[in-house]
C-alpha positions in Angstrom: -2.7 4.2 -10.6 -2.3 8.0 -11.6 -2.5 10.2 -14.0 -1.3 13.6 -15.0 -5.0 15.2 -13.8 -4.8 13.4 -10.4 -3.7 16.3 -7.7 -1.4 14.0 -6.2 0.2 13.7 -9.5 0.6 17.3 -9.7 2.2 17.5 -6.2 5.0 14.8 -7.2 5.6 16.4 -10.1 6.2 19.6 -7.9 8.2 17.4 -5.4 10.4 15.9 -8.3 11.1 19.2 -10.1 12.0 20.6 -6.8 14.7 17.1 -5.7 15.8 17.1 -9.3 16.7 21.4 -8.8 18.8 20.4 -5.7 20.1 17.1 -7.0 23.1 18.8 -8.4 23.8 20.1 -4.8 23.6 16.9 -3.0 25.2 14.6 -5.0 28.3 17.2 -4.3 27.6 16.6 -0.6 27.4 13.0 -1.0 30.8 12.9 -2.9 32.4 15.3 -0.4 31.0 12.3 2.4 32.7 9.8 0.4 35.9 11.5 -0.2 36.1 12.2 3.6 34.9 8.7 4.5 37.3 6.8 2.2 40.0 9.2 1.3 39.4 8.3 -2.3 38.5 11.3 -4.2 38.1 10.0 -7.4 36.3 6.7 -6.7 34.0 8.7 -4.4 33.4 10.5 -7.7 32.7 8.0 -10.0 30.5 6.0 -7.5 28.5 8.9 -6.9 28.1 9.6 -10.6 26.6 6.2 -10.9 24.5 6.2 -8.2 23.4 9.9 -9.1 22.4 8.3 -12.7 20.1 5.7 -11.3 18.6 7.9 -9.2 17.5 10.6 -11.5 16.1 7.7 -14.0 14.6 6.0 -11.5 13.0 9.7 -10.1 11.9 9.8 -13.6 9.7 6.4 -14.2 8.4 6.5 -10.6 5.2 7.2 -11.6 5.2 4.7 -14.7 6.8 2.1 -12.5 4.0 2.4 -9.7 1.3 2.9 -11.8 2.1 -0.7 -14.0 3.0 -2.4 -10.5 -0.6 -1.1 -9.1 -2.1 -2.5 -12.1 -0.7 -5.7 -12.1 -1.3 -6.4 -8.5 -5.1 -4.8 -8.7 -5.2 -7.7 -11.7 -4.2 -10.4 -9.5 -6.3 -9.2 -7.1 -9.0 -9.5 -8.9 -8.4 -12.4 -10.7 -8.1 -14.3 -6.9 -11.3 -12.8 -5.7 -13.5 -12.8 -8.5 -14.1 -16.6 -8.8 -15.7 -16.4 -4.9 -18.1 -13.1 -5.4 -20.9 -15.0 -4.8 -20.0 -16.0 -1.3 -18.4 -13.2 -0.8 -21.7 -10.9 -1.2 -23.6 -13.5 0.6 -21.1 -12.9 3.6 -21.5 -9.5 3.6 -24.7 -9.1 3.5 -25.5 -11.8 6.1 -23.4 -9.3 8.4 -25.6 -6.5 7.1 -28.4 -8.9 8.3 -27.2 -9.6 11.1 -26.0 -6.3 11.9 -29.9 -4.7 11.1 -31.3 -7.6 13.6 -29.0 -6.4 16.1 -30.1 -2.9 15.9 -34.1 -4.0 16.0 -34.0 -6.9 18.7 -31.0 -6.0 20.5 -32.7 -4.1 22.9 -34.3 -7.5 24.5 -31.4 -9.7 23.1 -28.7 -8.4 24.8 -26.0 -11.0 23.2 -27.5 -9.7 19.6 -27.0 -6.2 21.1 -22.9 -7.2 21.7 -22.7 -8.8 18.2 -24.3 -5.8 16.6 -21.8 -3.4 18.6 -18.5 -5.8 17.3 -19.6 -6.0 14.0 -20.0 -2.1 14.1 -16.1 -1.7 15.5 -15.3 -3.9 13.6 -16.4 -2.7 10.2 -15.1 0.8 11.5 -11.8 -0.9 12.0 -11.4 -2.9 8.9 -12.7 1.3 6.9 -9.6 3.0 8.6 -7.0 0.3 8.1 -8.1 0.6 4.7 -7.9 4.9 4.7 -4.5 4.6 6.3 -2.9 2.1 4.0 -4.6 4.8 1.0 -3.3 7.7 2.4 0.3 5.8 3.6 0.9 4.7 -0.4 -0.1 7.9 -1.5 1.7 10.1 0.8 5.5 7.3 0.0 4.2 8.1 -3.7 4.4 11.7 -3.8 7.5 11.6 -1.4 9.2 9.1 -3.0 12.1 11.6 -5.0 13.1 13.1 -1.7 13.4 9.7 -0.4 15.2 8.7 -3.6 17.8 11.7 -3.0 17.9 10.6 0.3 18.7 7.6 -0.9 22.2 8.7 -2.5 23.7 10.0 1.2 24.3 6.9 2.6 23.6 8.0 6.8 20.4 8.6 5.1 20.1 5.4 3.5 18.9 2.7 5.7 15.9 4.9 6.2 15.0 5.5 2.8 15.2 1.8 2.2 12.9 0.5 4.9 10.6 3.1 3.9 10.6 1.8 0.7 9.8 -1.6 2.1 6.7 -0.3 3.6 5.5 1.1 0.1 5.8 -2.2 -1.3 4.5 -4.1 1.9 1.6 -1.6 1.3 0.8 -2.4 -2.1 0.9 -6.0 -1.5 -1.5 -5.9 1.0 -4.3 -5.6 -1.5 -3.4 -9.5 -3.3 -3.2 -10.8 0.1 -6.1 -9.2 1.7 -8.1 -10.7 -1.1 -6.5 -14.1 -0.4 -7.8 -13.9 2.4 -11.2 -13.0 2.1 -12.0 -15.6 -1.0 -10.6 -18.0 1.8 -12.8 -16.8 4.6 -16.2 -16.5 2.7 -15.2 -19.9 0.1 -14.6 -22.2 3.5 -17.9 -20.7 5.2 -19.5 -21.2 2.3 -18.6 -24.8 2.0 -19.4 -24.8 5.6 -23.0 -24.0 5.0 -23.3 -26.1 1.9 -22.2 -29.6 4.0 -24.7 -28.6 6.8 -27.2 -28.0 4.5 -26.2 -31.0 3.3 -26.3 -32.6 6.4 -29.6 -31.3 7.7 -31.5 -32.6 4.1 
């Protein structure tokens, strides 16, 4: 979520100050399209009025509206993962282990020296899929009057659309991704309890 002393805040706000300044201008664009399209001045007109309404209001609770949908999927996010926290910190830090071992005995190991090196690209992969999605949400965030104006023209509309799709596919990548790590670390966890189990 953000707030009004978040610099990315700061930068929408310049962002949506600056679409709302040309809004006034486009919207006669888009209605000039319209009437040119559909040889109907006045229902051009009106349908760009409406349009033009919805989105100035909706240019005007981005913010609100991301920040309570951030919340609410962080909440169910947490609410999936908490209940496995113990396995899950027992899986990560048998990787750390496993990792470390790699680094001392890998030298005369050589198949601990290949685990150690994909756990290594693999933590490296997992960090920048995790920057990219960050920096992705943040950067359709901060863009998100322009592609709200661009919303109203409809050549431009398509594209605004599916890039709206992404931001959502974005955020809902942190409830599944936590789906899917209570899964992994639960089931090797019950794994390791039935060979225990087993073993005893």
């Amino acid at each position: 979520p953000m707030d009004d002393k978040d610099p990315l805040f700061r930068a929408w706000s310049i962002i949506a100050a600056a679409s709302l300044a040309g809004f006034g201008l486009f919207l006669a664009f888009n209605t000039a399209y319209r009437a040119f399209k559909a040889e109907d001045v006045g229902g051009s007109l009106a349908e760009s009025l409406k349009e033009g309404v919805f989105a100035a209001v909706l240019i005007l609770i981005a913010i609100p509206l991301y920040n309570a949908t951030a919340s609410l999927l962080n909440s169910i996010a947490w609410m999936i993962i908490e209940p496995h926290m113990a396995s899950i910190g027992s899986g990560f830090a048998l990787v750390a282990g496993l990792f470390a071992l790699s680094l001392v005995t890998g030298y005369f190991i050589p198949t601990l020296a290949s685990l150690g090196a994909f756990l290594a690209l693999s933590s490296i992969f997992l960090i920048a899929i995790a920057l990219v999605r960050y920096y992705l949400i943040a950067a359709l965030v901060v863009g998100s009057p322009l592609l709200i104006i661009a919303w109203l023209h409809p050549g431009l509309r398509g594209a605004a659309q599916a890039l709206l799709g992404v931001l959502a596919a974005l955020m809902l990548m942190g409830p599944i991704a936590s789906i899917a790590l209570s899964a992994l670390f639960s089931g090797a966890g019950s794994a390791g309890g039935e060979a225990g189990a087993v073993a005893a």
